[in-house]
SEVODREN-777114 format. One line per 5 residues: number of its first residue (from 1); their letters; for each residue y, z, x of N, C-alpha, C. Coordinates in steps of 0.02 Angstrom, whole numbers, plus 50000, padded with zeros to 5 digits. Layout:
// SEVODREN-777114
NUM	a	Y/Z/X/Y/Z/X/Y/Z/X  ...
***
This chain:
// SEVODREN-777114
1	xxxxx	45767/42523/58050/45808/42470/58078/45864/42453/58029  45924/42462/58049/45986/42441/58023/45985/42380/57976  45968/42321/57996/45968/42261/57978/45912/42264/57898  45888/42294/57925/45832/42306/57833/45868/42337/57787  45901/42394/57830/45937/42462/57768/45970/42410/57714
6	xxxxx	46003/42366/57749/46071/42324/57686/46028/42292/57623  45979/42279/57646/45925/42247/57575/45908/42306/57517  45911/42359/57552/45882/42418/57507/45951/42445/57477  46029/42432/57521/46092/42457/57479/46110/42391/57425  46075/42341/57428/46122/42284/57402/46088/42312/57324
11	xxxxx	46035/42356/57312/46003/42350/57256/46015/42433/57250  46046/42460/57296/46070/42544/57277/46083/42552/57181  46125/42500/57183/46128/42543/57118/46076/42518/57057  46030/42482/57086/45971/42485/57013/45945/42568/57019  45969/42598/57066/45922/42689/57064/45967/42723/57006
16	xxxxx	46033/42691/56995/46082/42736/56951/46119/42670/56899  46085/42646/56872/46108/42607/56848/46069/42552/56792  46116/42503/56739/46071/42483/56702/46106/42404/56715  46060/42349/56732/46070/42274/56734/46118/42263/56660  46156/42223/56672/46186/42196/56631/46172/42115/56626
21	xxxxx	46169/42086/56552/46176/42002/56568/46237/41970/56524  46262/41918/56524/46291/41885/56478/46294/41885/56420  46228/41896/56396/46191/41917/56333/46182/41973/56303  46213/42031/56339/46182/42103/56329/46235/42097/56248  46200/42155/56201/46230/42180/56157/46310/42207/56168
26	xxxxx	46376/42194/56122/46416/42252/56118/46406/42324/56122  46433/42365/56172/46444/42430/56168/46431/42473/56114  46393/42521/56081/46387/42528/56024/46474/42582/56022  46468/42575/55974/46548/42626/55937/46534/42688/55940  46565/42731/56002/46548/42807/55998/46577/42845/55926
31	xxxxx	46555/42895/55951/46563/42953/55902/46623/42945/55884  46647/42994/55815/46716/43030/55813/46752/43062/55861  46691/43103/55873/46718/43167/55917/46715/43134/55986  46683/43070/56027/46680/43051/56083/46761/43010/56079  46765/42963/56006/46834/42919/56007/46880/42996/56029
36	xxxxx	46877/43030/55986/46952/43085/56018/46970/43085/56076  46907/43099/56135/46899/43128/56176/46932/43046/56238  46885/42994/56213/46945/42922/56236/46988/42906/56238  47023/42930/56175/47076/42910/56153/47134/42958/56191  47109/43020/56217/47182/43072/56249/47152/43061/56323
41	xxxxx	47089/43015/56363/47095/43007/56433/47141/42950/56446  47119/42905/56399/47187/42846/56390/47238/42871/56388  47274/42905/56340/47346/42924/56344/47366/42970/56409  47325/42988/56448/47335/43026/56498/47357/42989/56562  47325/42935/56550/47318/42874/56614/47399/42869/56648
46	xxxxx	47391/42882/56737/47464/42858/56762/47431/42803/56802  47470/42758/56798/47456/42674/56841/47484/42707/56922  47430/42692/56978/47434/42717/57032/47487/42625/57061  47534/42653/57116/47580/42600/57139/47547/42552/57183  47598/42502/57199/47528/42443/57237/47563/42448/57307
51	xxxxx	47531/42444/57391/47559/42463/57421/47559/42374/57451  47607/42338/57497/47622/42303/57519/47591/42290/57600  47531/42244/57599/47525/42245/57686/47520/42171/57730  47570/42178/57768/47607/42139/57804/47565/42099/57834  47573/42009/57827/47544/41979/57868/47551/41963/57945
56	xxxxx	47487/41970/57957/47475/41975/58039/47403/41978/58053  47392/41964/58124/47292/41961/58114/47292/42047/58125  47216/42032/58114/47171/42103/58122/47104/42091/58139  47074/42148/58169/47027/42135/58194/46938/42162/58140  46902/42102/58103/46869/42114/58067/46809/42107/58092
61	xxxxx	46752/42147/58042/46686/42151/58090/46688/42188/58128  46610/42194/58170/46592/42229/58225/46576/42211/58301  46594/42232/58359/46542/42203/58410/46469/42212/58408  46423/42158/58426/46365/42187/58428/46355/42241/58502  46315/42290/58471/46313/42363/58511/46220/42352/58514
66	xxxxx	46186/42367/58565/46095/42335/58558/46096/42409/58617  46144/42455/58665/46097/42498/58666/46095/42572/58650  46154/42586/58577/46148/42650/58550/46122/42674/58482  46051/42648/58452/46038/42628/58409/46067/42699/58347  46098/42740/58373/46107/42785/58300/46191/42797/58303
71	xxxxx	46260/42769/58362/46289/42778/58364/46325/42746/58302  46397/42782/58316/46438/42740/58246/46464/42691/58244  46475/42651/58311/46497/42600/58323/46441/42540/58335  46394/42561/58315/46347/42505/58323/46329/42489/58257  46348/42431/58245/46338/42396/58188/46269/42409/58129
76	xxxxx	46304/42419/58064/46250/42460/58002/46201/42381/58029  46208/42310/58024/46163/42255/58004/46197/42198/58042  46154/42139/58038/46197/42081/58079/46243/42039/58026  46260/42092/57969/46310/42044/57913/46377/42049/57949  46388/42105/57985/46457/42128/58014/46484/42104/58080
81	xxxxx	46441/42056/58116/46437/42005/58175/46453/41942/58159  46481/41915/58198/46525/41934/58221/46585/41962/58224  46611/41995/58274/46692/42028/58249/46757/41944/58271  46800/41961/58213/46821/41891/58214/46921/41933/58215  46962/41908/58256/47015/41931/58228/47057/41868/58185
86	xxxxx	47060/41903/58113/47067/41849/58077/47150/41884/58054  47191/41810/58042/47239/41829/58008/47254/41824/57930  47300/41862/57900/47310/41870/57811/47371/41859/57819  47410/41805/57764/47461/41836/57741/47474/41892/57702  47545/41901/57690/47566/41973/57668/47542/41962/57588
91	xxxxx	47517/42016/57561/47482/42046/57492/47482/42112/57491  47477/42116/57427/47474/42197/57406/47416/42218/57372  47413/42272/57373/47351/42298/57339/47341/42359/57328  47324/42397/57267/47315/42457/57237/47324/42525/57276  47376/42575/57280/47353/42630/57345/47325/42664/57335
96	xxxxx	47286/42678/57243/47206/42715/57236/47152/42663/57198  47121/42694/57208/47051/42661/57141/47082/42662/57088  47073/42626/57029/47073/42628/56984/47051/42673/56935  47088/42705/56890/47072/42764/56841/47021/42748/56803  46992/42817/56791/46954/42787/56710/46996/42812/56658
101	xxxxx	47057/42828/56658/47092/42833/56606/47133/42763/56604  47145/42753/56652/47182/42665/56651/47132/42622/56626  47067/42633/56629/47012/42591/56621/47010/42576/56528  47001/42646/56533/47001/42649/56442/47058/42657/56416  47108/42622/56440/47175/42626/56387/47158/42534/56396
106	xxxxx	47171/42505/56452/47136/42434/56464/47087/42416/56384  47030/42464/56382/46987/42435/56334/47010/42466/56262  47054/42512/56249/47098/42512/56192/47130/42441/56164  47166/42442/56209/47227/42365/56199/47182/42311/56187  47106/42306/56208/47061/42236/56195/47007/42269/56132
111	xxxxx	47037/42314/56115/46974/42352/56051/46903/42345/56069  46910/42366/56133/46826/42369/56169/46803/42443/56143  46730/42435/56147/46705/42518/56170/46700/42526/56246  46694/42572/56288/46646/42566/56332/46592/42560/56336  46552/42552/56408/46479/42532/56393/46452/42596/56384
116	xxxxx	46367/42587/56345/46350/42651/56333/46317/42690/56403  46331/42683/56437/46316/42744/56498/46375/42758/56529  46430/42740/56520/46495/42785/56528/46489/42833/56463  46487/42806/56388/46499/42844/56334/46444/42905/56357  46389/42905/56381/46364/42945/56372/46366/42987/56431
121	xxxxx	46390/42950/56504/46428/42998/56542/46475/43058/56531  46517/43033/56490/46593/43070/56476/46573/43127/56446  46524/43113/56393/46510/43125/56329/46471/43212/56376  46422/43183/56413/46388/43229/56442/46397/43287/56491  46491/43261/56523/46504/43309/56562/46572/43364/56521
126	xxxxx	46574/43307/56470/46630/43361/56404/46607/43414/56403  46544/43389/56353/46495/43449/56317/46431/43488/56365  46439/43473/56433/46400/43502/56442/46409/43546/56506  46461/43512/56554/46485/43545/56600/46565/43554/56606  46597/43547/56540/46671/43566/56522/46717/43550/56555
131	xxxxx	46690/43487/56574/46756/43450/56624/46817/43408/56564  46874/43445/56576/46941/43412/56532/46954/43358/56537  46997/43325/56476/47005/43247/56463/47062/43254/56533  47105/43292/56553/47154/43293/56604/47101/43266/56669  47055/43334/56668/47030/43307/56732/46977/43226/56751
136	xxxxx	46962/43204/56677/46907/43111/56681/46972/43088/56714  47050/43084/56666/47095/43040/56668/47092/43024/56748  47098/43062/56786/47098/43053/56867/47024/43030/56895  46979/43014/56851/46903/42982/56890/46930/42948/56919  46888/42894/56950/46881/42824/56963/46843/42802/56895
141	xxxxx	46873/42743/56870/46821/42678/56827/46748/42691/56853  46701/42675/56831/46624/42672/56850/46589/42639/56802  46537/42625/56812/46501/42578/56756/46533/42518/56741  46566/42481/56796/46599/42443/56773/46584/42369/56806  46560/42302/56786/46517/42256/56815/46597/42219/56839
146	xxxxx	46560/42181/56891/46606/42118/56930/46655/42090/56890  46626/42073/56846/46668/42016/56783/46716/42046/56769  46699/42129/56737/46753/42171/56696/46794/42186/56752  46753/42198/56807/46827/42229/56869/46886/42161/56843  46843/42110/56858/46916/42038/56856/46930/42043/56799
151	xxxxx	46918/42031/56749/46945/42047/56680/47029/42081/56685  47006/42146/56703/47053/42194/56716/47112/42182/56751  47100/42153/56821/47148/42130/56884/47195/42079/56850  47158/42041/56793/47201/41962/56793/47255/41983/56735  47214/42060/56678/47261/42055/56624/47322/42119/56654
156	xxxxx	47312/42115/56714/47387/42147/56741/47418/42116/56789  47408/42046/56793/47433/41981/56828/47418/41979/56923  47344/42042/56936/47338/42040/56987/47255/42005/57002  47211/42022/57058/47146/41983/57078/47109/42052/57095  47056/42028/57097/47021/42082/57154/47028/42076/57212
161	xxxxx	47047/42110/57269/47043/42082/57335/47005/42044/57374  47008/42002/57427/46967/41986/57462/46929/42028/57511  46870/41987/57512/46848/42071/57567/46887/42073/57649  46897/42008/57645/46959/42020/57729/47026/42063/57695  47046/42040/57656/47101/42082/57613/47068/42162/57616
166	xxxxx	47024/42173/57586/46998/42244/57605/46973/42268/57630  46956/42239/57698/46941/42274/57768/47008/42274/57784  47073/42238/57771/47122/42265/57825/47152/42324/57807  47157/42321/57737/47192/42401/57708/47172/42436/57717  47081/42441/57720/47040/42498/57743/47063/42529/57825
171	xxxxx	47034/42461/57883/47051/42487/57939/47118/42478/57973  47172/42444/57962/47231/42425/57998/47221/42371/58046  47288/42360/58091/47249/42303/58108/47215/42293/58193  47201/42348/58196/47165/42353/58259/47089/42405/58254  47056/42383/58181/46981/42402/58184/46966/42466/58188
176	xxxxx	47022/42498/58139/46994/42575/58135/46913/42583/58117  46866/42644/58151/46779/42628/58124/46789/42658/58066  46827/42722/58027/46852/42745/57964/46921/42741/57955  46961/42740/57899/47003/42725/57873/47063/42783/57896  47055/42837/57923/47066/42891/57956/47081/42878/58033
181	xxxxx	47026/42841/58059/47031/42842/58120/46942/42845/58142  46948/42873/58194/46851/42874/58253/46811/42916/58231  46855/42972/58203/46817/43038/58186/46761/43054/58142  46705/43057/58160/46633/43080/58092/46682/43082/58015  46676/43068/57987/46677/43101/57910/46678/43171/57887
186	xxxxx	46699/43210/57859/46689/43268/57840/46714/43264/57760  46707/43323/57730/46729/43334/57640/46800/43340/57633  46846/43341/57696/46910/43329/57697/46937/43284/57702  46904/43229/57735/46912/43143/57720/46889/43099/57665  46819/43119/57642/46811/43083/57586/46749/43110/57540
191	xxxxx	46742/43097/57494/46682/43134/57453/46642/43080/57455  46580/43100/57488/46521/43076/57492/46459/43108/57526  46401/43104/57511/46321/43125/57518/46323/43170/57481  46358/43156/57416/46325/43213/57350/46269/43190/57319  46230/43249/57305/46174/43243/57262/46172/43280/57216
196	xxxxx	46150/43253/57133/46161/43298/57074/46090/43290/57050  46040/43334/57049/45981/43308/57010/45965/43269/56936  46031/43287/56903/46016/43207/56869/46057/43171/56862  46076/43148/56932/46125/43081/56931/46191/43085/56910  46224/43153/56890/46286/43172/56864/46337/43121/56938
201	xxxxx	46391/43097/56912/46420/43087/56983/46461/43142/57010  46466/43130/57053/46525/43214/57094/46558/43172/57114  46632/43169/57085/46689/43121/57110/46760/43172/57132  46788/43123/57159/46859/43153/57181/46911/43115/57114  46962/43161/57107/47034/43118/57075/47054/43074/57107
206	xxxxx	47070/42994/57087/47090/42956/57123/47161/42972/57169  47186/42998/57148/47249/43026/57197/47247/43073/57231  47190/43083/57254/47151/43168/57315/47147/43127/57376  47133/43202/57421/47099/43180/57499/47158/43136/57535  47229/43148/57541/47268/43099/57588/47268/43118/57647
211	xxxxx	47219/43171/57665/47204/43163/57738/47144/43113/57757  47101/43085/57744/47080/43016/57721/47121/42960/57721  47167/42954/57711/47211/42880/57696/47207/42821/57754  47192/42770/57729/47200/42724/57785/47249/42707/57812  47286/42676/57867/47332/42664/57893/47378/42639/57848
216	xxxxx	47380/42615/57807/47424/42593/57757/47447/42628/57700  47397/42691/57693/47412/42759/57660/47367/42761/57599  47332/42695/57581/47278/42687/57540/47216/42734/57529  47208/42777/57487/47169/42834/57477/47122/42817/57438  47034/42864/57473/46984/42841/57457/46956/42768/57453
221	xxxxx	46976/42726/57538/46948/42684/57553/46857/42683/57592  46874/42745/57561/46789/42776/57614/46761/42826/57536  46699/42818/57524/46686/42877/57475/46702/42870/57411  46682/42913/57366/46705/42915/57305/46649/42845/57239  46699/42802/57246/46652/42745/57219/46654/42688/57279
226	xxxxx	46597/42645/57280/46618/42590/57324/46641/42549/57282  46673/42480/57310/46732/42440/57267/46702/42382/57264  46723/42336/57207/46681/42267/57194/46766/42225/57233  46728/42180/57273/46797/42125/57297/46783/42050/57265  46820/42033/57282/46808/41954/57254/46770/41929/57264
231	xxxxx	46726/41927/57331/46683/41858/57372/46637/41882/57355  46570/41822/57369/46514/41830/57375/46501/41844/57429  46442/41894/57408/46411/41925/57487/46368/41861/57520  46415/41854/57587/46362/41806/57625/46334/41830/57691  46304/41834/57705/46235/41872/57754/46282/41829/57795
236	xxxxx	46292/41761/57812/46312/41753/57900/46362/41728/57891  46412/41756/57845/46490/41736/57840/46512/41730/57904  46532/41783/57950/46546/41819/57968/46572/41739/58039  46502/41716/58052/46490/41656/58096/46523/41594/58075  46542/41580/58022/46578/41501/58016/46646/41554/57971
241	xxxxx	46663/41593/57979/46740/41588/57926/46787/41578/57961  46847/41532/57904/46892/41521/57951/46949/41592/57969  46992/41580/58011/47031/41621/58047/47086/41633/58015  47111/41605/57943/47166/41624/57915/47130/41626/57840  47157/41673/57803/47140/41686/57736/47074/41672/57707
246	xxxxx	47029/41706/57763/46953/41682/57732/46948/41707/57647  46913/41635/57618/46911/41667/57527/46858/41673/57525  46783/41696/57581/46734/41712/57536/46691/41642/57547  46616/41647/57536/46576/41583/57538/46582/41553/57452  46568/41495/57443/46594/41479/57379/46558/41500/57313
251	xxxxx	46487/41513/57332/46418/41540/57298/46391/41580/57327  46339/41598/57285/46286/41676/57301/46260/41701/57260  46211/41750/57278/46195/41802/57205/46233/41865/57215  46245/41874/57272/46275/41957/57237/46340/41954/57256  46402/41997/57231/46472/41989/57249/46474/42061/57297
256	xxxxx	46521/42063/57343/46520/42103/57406/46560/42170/57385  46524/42234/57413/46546/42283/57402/46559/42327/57459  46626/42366/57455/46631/42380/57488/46641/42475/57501  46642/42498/57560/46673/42583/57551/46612/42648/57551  46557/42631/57530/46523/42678/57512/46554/42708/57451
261	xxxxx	46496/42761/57438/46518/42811/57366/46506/42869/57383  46519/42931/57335/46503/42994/57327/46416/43015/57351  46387/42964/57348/46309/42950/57334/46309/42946/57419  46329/42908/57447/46324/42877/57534/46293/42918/57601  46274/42912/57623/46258/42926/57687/46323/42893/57734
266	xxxxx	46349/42946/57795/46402/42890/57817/46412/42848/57849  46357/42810/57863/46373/42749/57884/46388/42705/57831  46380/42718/57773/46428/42658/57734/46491/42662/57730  46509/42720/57772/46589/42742/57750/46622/42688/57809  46595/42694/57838/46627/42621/57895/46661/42575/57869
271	xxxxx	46719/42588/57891/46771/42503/57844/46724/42449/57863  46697/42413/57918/46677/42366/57918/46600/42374/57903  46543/42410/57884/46486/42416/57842/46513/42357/57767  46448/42315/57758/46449/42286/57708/46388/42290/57651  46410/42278/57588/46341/42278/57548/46342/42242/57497
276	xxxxx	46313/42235/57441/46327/42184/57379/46286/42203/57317  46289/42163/57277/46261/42180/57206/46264/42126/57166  46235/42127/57122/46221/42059/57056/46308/42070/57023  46333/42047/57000/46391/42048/56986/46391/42067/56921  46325/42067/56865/46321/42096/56812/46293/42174/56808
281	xxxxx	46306/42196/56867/46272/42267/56885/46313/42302/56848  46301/42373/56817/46341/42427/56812/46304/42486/56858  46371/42531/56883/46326/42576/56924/46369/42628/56930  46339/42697/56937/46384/42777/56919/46414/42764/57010  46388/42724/57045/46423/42724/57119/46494/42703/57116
286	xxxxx	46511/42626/57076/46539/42575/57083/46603/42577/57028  46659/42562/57069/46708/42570/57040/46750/42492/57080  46818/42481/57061/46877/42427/57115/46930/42483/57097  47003/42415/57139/47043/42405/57168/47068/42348/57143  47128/42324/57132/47139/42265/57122/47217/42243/57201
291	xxxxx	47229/42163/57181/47272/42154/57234/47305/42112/57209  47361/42084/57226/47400/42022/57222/47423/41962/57265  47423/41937/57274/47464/41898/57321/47523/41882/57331  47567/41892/57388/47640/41910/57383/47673/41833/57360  47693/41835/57326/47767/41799/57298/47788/41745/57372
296	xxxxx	47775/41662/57384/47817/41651/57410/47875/41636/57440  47891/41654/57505/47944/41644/57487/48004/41568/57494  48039/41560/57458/48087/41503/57463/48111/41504/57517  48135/41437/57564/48183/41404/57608/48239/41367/57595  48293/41386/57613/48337/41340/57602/48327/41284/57655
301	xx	48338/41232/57609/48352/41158/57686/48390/41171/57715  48364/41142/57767/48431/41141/57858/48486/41109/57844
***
């Protein structure tokens, strides 16, 4: 039953992943030979452009569907009920994921390490499956908790999106079920239902797959990593939000995720599929996006 699955994704990534708290230790200081290897994915890093999307409503959520229980249009859980057409003003927001070479030039400039299960990610697919500092520079970020996504967004004067903000870039504004359009999923739209026996991730370059793109031209809104947004995940948002610029319930435990990953089965690839996580999570799934809010604009008096 649908409505259970979301309890077992909200905790997906304790299968690939290590809790983080407030408290946890500093990063320990990699190697020599790991700093080299940081130090030229950073210098590699290109800042992906932010694309602009126009305010107007859209149609968010799902209808409830009670008699095709395996179709694609029938709702993953009752978090996605009701369908509400809500309106946004105009904002912008990232047209890929975020690099992990942008990530770690980010934690250069703050004399961070990374955490140690990226270091020992990187570390492990250098030396062991000879993937080039050219080719990390184009990952997605991963291992990267709620806090640090915002961290990141604010010291480049942007937010994380809202999740109405990122359901509309995902589907457009008439409720695409993928970011593409109606069509099943395939490895030409987005990378996802990989399996590595030990948890290696199988990712795309954030700038791949633009036959994938959402209506707005936003790539790898489906697949790859799923994205941390601003709000807290609220199980019956969906029923009291308001109709213009919903921000999210004000509290919670887990913050809302969205997209599926490389890892997914596809029904999470569904723009409107929802899921969540402790916000101190790190996870080889989980990557963002960041957004802004457009500039308003001035009136002259009559």
């Amino acid at each position: 039953m649908r409505q259970y699955v979301v309890l077992a994704f909200v905790f997906l990534s304790v299968l690939c992943s290590v809790p983080v708290s407030a408290a946890a230790p500093a990063a320990p200081k990699p190697s020599l030979e790991l700093a080299r290897h940081l130090t030229a994915i950073a210098a590699l890093a290109q800042s992906a452009p932010m694309v602009t999307i126009p305010a107007g409503s859209f149609l968010l959520g799902s209808k409830r569907v009670d008699d095709d229980p395996y179709g694609q249009w029938t709702q993953f859980d009752d978090t996605e009920l009701p369908q509400n057409r809500v309106w946004l003003d105009t904002y912008e927001i990232d047209h890929d994921e975020l690099s992990l070479g942008e990530y770690l030039a980010f934690l250069q400039l703050r004399k961070e390490h990374p955490a140690d299960e990226l270091q020992k990610l990187i570390w492990h697919v250098i030396t062991i499956h000879s993937v080039s500092d050219q080719a990390l520079t184009r990952w997605p970020a991963l291992y990267v908790t709620w806090h640090e996504a915002k961290s990141f967004c604010a010291s480049k004067g942007k937010r994380l999106p809202t999740e109405a903000e990122w359901e509309k870039a995902a589907r457009g504004s008439n409720g695409n079920l993928f970011p593409w359009g109606d069509t099943a999923p395939d490895n030409q739209h987005a990378m996802f239902g990989q399996h590595h026996m030990h948890e290696i991730p199988i990712l795309a370059p954030v700038d791949s797959q633009s036959s994938g793109q959402s209506p707005y031209g936003l790539r790898h809104m489906a697949g790859n990593v799923a994205e941390w947004v601003q709000d807290w995940f609220g199980f019956d948002y969906y029923a009291y939000m308001p109709e213009r610029n919903p921000p999210g319930p004000t509290s919670g435990r887990y913050k809302s995720l969205r997209g599926g990953s490389w890892k997914s089965n596809p029904i999470m690839l569904r723009t409107a599929t929802r899921s969540g996580s402790p916000p101190d999570q790190r996870s080889a799934t989980v990557g963002f996006r960041c957004a802004k809010s457009a500039p308003a604009v001035a009136h002259e008096p009559k």
